[in-house]
N, C-alpha and C positions, 0 to 999 in steps of 0.2 A: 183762239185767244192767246196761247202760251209762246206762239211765234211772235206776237205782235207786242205783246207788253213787256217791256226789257228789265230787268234788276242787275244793276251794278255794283259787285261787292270790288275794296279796292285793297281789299287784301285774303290774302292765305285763312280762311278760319275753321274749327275742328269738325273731324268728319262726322255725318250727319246732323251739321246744326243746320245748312240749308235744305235740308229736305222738303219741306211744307213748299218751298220757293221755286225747286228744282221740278216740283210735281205736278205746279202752274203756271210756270211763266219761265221766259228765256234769260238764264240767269248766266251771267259771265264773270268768270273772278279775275281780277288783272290785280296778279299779286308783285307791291312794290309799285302802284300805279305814278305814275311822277306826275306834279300839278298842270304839267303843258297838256300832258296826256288825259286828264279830268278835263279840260278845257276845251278840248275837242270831243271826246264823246260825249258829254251832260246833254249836249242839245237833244240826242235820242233814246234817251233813258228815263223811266218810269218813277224806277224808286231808285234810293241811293246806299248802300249801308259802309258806311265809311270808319274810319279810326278815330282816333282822337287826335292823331296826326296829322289827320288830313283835314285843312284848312277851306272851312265851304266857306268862304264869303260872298260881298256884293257881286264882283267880278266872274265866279263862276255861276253865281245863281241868276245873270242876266242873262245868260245861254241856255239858260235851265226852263225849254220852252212847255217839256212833256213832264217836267220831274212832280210825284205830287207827295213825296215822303222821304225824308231822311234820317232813318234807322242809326245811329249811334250804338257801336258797338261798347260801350260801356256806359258808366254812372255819369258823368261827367259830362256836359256838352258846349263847353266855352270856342268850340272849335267851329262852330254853327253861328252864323248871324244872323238870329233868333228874328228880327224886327225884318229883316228882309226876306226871312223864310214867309213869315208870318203872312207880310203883304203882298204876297206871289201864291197865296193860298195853299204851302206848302207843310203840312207835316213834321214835326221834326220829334224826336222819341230818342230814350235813352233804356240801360238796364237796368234797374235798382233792381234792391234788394237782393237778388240769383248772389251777391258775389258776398256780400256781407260777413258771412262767417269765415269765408276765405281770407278776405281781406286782415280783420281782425287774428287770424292766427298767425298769418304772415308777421303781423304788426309784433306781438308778443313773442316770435322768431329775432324782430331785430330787437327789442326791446334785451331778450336773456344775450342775444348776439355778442351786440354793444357793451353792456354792462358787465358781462362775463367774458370779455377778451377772446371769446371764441376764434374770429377769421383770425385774428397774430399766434393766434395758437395754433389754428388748422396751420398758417404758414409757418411758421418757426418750424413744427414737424417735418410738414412738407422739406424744408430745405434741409433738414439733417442737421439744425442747429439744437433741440432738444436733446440735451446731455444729461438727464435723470430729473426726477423730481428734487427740488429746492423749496423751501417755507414762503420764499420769497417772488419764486417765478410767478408772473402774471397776474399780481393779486386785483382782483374785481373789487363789484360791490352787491352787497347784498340787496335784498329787494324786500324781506319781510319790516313792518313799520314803517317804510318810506312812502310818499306821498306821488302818487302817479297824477299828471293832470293832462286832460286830455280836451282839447280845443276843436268844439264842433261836438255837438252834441246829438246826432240823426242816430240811424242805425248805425255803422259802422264805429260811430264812438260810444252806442251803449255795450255792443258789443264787446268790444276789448275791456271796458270799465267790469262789466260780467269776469270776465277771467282773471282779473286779479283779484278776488276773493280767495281763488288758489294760491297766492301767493303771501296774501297777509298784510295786501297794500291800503292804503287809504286812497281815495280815488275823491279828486276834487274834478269840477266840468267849467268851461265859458262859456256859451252859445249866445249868442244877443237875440236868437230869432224864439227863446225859449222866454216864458215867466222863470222868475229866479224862483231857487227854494229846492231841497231836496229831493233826489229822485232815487225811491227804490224801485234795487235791482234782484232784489230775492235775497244772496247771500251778505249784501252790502249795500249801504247809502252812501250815492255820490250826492256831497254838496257841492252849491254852485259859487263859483268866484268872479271877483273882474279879474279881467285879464292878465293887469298887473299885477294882483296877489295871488294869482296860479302859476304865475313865471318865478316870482320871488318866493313861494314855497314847497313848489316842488323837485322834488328829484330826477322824475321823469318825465319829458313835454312830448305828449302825443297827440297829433295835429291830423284832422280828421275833418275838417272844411274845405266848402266846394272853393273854385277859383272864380272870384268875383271881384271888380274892382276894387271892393273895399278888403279883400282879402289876399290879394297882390303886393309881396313883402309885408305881410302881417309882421312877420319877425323878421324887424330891419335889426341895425347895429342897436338901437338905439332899446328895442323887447330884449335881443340876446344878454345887452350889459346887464338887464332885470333880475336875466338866471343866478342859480348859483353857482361856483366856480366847480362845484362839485356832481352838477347836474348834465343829462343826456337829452339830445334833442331827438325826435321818432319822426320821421315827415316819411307817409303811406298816403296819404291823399293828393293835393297837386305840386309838381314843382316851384312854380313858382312863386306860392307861398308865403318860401322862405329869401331871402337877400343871401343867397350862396356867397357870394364874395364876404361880406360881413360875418357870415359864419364859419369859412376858412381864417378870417383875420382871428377872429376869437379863438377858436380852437389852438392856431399857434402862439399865441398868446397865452397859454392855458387858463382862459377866462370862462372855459366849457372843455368837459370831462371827457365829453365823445359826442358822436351822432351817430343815427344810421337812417338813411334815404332809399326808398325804391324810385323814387321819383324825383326830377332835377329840373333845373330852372330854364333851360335850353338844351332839354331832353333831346338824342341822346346826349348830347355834346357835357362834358363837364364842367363843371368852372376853374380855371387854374388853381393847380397846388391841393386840389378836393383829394386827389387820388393817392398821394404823396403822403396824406396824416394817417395813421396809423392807426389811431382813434374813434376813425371812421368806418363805418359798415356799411358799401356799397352792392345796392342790390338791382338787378334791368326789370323794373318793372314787373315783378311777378306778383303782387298783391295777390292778384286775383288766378293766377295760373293752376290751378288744381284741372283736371280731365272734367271734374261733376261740375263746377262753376264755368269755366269756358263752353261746357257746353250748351251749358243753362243758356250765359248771353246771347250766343249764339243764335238759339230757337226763341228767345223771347226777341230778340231786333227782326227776325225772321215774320214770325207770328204778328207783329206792327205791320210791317208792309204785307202781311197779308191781308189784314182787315181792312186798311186805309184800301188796297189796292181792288177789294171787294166793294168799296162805299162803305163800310162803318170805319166809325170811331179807331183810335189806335187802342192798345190798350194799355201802354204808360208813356203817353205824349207830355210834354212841359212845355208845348206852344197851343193854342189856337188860332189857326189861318183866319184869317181876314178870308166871307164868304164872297 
């Protein structure tokens, strides 16, 4: 059976996370796969485990005569055309959870980043322009009292909400898919806001929703004016989110204090003049990049196409095929 039933991973992923895969079935990684290249081999391929990068739609899934799972190597799967998956009796599965804490620390990485002028610091060193300490060089902003709000309330944003008790922050939430009304987190109560009076009273906006059409420039020009002038935007969940051009305009505007992004709106690409503010904290997508978390995804997208590929169930699917 292992010669016959094909898995196609279409990128590089950490070592031993295909094991389970490699132990039954003919597994090929084609790292950097280019979309002509997907286009031509799906016709002979079983399962799929793809990026977030990589764009399965109509077009490749009418080729897609053998395929009967599409393992998603992360949280996320707007890169999937879920209704065509669906109706081709195809599987489609994502990671949750495995990355969660990772994520959240990252997030609290660019959060002290940002607000603490860290990278112009690490640079100013670097170049040899640190000439001794001054009262005045690089002054930040403090984080105890101020008011963190964090948009998207799943795992990944109780999480981070969780660690600012260490700090001393007040943590307000939005989520629309939530009942309003407080949610204790042990060391602290996040209360819930609209949108607009989490924008307009916090200091920090940390952004922690999936990418769904109604969440596709959630913060246009129109959320950013909301901020305060004095306030930091955090986008760790999907690029495009955020309206990048509108938030380069504000930021040189000093209409907003800073940003910091692991994640971009025509990822990798940036948007003009993003890399140019100073103010900003650019990061390539490492949310989730720890050794214990990339491994994790790895053997949980792994472990889906192995059950689909066995005849059960997956075991964190977000479609049901049409039988």
């Amino acid at each position: 059976m292992s010669a016959k039933v094909h898995v196609l991973v279409t990128h590089r992923v950490i070592e031993g996370g295909l094991d389970v895969l490699r132990s039954h079935y003919d597994v090929h990684v084609a790292d950097g796969l280019t979309r002509g290249e997907l286009k031509e081999a799906i016709a002979g391929v079983d399962a799929l485990l793809p990026l977030l990068t990589v764009r399965v739609d109509e077009e490749i899934l009418q080729r897609a005569h053998r395929l009967r799972v599409i393992a998603n190597h992360a949280v996320g799967y707007d890169n999937v055309d879920l209704e065509a998956a669906s109706r081709r009796g195809i599987w489609v599965t994502n990671t949750p959870d495995v990355l969660t804490e990772a994520t959240a620390d990252l997030t609290w990485a660019c959060i002290l980043a940002v607000v603490r002028r860290v990278v112009e610091g690490d640079s100013m060193t670097r170049a040899g322009r640190f000439e001794g300490w001054v009262p005045t060089l690089l002054l930040g902003t403090e984080l105890r009292d101020k008011t963190l709000g964090v948009v998207g309330f799943g795992k990944i944003g109780r999480a981070v909400a969780r660690r600012a008790a260490g700090f001393g922050v007040r943590v307000i939430y939005h989520d629309p898919g939530l009942a309003e009304g407080p949610v204790d987190l042990g060391l602290l109560t996040a209360e819930s806001a609209p949108l607009d009076r989490l924008l307009a009273e916090s200091d920090v906006v940390s952004l922690h929703t999936p990418l769904t059409p109604e969440t596709r420039h959630l913060i246009d020009a129109r959320r950013l004016a909301q901020m305060k002038p004095t306030a930091y935007l955090v986008n760790t969940s999907r690029g495009p989110v955020v309206d990048e051009a509108a938030l380069v305009e504000h930021l040189r505007a000093g209409r907003l204090a800073g940003a910091a992004l692991d994640v971009y709106e025509r990822e990798p690409a940036l948007t003009p003049g993003l890399a140019q503010l100073p103010s900003v904290v650019l990061l390539p997508h490492i949310g989730s990049a720890t050794r214990e978390t990339r491994l994790a995804m790895a053997r949980l997208a792994a472990d889906n196409i192995h059950a689909v590929l066995q005849g059960r169930d997956p075991i964190t699917p977000v479609n049901r095929p049409v039988s």
